[in-house]
MDAnalysis code that builds the backbone (N, CA, C; Angstrom):
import MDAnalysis as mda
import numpy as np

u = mda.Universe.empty(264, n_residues=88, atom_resindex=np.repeat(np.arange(88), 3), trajectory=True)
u.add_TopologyAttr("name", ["N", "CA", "C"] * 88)
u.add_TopologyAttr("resid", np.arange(1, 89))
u.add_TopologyAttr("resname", ["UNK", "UNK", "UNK", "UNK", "UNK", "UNK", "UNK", "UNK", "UNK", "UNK", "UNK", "UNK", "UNK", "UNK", "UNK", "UNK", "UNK", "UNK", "UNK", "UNK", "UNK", "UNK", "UNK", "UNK", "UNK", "UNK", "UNK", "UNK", "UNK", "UNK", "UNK", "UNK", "UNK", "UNK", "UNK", "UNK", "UNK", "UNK", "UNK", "UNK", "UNK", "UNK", "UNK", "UNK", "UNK", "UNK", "UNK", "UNK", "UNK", "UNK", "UNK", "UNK", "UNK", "UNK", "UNK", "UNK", "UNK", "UNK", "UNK", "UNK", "UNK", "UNK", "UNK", "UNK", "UNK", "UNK", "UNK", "UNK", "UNK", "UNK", "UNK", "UNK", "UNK", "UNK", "UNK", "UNK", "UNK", "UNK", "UNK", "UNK", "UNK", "UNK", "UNK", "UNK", "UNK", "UNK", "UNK", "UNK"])
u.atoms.positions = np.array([
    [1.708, -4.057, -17.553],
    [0.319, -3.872, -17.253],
    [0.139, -2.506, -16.593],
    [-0.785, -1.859, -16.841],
    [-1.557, -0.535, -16.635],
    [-1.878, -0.786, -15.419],
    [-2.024, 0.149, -14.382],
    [-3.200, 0.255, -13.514],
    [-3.944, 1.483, -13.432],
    [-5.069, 1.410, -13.242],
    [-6.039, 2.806, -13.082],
    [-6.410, 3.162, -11.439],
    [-6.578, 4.141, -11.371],
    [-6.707, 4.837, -9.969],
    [-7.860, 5.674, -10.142],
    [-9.245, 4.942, -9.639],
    [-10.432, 5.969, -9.371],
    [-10.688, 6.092, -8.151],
    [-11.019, 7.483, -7.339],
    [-11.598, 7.788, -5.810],
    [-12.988, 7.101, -6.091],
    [-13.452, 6.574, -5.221],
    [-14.923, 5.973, -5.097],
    [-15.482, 6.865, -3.662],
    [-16.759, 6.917, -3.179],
    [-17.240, 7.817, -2.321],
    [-17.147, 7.519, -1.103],
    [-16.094, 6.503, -0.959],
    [-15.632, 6.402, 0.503],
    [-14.700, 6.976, 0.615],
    [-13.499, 7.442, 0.062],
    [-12.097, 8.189, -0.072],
    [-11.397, 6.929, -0.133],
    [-11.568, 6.225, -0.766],
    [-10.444, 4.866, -1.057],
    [-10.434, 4.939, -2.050],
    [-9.022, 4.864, -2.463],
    [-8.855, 4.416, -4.558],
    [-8.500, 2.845, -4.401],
    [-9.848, 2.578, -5.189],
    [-9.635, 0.956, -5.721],
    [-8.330, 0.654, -6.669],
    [-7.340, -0.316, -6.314],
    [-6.208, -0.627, -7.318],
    [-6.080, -1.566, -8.438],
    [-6.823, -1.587, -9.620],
    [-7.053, -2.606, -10.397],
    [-6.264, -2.247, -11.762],
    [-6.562, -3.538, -12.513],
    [-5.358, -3.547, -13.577],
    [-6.977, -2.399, -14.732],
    [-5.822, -1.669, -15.547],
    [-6.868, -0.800, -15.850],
    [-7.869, -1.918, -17.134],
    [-7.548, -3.101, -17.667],
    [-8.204, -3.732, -18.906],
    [-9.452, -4.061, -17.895],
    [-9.603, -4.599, -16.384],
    [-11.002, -4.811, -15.586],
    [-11.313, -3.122, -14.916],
    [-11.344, -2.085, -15.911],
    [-12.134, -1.161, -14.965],
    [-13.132, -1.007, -14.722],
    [-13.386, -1.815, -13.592],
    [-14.402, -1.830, -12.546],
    [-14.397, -1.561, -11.116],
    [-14.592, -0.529, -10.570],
    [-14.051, -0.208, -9.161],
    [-14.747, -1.360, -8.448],
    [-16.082, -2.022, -8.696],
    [-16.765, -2.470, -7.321],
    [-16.093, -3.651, -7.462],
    [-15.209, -4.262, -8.845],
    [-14.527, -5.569, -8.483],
    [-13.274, -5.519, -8.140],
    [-12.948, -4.340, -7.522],
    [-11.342, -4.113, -6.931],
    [-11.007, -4.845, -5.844],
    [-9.812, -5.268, -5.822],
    [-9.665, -6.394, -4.748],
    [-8.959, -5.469, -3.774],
    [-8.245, -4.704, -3.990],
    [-8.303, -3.633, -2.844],
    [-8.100, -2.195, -2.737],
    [-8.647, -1.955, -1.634],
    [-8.440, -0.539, -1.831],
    [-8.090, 0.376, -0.666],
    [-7.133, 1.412, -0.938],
    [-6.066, 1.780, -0.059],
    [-7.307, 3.624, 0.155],
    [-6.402, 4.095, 1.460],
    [-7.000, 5.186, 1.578],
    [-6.034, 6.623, 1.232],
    [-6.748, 6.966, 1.068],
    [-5.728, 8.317, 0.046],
    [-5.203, 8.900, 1.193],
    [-4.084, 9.616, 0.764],
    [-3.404, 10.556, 2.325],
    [-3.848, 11.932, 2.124],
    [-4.127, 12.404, 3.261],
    [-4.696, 13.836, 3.522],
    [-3.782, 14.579, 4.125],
    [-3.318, 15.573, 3.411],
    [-2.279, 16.732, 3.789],
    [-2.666, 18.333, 3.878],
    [-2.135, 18.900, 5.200],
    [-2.581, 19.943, 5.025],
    [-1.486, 20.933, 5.033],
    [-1.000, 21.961, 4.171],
    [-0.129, 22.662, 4.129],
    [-0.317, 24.097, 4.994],
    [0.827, 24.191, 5.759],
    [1.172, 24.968, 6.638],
    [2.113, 25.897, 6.202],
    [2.738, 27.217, 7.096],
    [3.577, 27.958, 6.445],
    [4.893, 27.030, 6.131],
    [5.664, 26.497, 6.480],
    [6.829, 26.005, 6.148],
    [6.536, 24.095, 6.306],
    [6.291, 23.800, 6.719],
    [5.762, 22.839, 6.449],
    [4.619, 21.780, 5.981],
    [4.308, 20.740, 5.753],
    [3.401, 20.212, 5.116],
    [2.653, 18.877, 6.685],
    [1.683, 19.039, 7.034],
    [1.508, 18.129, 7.936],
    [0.342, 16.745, 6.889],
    [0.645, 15.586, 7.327],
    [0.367, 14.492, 7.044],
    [-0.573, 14.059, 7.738],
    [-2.024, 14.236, 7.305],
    [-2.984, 13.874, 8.858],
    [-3.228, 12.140, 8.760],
    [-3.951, 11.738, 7.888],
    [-4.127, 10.386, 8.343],
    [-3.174, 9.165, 7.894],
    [-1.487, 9.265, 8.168],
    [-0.423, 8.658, 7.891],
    [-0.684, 7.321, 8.535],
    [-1.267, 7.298, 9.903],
    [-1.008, 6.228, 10.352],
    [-2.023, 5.387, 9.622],
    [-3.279, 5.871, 9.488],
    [-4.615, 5.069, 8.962],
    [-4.234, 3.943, 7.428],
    [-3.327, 5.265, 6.423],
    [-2.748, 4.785, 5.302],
    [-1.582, 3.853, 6.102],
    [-0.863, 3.879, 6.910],
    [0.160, 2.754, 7.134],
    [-0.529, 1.629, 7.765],
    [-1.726, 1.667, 8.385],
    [-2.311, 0.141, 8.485],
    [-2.648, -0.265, 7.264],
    [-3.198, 0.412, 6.209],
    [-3.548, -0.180, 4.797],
    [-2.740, -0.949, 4.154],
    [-1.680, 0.002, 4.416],
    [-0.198, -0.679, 3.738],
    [1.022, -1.643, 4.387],
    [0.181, -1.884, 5.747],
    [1.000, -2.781, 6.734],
    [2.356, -2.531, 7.025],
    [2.640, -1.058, 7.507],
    [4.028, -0.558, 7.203],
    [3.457, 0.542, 8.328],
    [4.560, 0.895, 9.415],
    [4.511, 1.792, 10.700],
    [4.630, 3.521, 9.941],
    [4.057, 3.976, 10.152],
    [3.516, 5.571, 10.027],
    [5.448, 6.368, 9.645],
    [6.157, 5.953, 10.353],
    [7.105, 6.562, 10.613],
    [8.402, 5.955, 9.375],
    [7.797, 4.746, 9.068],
    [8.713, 4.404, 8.245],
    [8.160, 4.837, 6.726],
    [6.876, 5.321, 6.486],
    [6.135, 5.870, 5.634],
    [6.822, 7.118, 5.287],
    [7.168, 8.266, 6.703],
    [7.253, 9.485, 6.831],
    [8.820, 9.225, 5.877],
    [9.424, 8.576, 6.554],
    [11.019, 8.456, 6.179],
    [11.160, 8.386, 4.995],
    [10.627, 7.561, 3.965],
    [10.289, 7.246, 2.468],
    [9.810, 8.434, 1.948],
    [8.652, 8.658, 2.234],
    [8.581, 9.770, 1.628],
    [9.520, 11.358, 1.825],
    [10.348, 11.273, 2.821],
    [11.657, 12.633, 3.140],
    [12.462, 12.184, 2.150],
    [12.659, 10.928, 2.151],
    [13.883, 10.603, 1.207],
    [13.676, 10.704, -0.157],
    [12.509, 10.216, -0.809],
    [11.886, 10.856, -1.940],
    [12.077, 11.987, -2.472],
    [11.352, 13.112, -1.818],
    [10.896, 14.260, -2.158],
    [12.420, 14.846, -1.517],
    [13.232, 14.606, -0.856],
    [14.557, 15.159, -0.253],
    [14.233, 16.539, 0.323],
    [13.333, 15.974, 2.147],
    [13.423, 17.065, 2.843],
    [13.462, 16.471, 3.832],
    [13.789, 17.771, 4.924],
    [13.522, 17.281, 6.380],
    [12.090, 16.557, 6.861],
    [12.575, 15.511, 7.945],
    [10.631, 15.058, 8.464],
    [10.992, 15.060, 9.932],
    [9.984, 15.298, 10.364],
    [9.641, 15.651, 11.974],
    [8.432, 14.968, 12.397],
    [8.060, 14.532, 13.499],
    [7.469, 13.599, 14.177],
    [6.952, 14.272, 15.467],
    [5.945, 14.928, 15.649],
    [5.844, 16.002, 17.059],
    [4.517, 15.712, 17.752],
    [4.006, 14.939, 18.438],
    [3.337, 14.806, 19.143],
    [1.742, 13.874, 18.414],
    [2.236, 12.829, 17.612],
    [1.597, 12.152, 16.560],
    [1.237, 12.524, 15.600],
    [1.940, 14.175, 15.193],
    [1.809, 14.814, 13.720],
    [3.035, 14.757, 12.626],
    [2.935, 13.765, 11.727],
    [3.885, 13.437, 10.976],
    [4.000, 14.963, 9.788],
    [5.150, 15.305, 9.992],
    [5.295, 16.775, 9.007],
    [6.971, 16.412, 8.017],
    [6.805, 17.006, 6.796],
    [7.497, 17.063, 6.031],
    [7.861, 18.860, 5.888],
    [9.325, 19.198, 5.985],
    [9.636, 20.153, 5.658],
    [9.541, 20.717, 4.239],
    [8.661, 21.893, 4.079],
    [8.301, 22.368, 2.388],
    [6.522, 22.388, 2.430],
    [6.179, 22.653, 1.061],
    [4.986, 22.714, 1.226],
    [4.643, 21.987, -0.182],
    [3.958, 20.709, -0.142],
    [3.554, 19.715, -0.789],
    [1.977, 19.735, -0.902],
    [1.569, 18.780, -2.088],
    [0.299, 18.715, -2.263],
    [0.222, 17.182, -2.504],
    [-0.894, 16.172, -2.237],
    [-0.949, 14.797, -2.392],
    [-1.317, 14.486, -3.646],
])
């Protein structure tokens, strides 16, 4: 099964199987992550907001995604950053 991914005008992508595309009958919908790229690194602004969505701690998010993409991650004063410069 397919799924489709549309932004709707709240910044949430509804997650539905794509044969019901219908965003307003999405049973849920997650909030997109907002990244802002810096000189050497990539900072992660609303990690924690997306880890309540996803019922999963900000930090164990950060870790998954280092291990993924295979870079350093840093944690500095509630700014989750990935070493490199990424786009979401």
């Amino acid at each position: 099964m397919e799924f489709l991914l549309t932004i709707n005008n709240k910044g949430k992508v509804p997650i539905i199987p794509s044969e019901r595309a219908n965003p307003l009958g999405a049973r849920y919908q997650m909030t997109l992550i907002q990244v802002k790229v810096e000189t050497n690194y990539t900072r992660l602004i609303n990690l924690e907001e997306v880890g309540k969505d996803l019922a999963r701690l900000a930090e164990l998010l950060l870790k998954f995604f280092g291990s993924e993409i295979g870079c350093q991650i840093a944690v500095k004063k509630g700014d989750y950053m990935l070493a490199g410069a990424y786009t979401a």
